[in-house]
N, C-alpha and C positions, 0 to 999 in steps of 0.2 A: 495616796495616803489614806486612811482608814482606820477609823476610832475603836475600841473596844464597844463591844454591846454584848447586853445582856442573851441574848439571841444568838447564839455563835453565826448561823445559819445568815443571819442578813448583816451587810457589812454596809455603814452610814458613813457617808465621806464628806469632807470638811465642806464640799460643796452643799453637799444636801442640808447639812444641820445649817451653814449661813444662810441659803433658800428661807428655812422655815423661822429661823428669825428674825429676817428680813418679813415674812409673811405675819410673824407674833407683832411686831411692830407696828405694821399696817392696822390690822387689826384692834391694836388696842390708841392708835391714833382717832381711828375712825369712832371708838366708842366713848373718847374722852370730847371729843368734836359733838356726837350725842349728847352727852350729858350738858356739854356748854349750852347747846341747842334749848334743852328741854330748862335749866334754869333762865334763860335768856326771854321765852316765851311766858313764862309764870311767874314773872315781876312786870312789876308798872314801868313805863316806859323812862328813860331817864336822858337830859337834856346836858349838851353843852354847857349850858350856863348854870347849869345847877352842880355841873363839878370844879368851876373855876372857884378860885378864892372871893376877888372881886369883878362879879360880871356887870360893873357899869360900864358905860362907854368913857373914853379917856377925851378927858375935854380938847386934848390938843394930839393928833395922833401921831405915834412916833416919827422921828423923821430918818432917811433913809441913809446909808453908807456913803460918807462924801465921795471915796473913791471908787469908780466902775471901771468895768473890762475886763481882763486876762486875767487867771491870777499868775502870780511870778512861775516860773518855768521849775522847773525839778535838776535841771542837770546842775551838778556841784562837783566841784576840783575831784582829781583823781587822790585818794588816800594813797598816802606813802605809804607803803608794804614793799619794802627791800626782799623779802622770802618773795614773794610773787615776779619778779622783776631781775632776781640775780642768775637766773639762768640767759637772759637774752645780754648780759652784758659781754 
């Protein structure tokens, strides 16, 4: 399969154009990851506790989930669906 272009002479196929936008992608990940980069380095450093609401310590520390182990299983009854089921009858 093969796209129109401006070009008659060269023929761009669906493959090639997802290639290069698979490639534009990369490329502009890579440059937005730079830029994170470069404001990341040119601010003052900034702490854990300086984002939380209240960074005191909790005078009594939370206490933990009475119940431990498994959690419950996944398997659940079979849904009634008669369409599914009325050809083996």
């Amino acid at each position: 399969m093969t796209l129109c272009n401006r070009n008659p002479a060269r023929h761009v196929t669906v493959r090639d154009t997802a290639a290069s936008d698979r490639e534009t992608a990369t490329v502009l990940r890579g440059l937005v990851f730079y830029r994170v980069l470069e404001l990341a380095v040119g601010h003052d450093p900034v702490r854990y506790r300086d984002l939380v609401a209240d960074p005191k310590h909790k005078a009594k520390p939370p206490t933990p989930p009475a119940q431990q182990g498994q959690p419950p299983g996944i398997e659940r009854p079979r849904a009634a669906r008669p369409w599914r089921t009325a050809y083996l009858a």
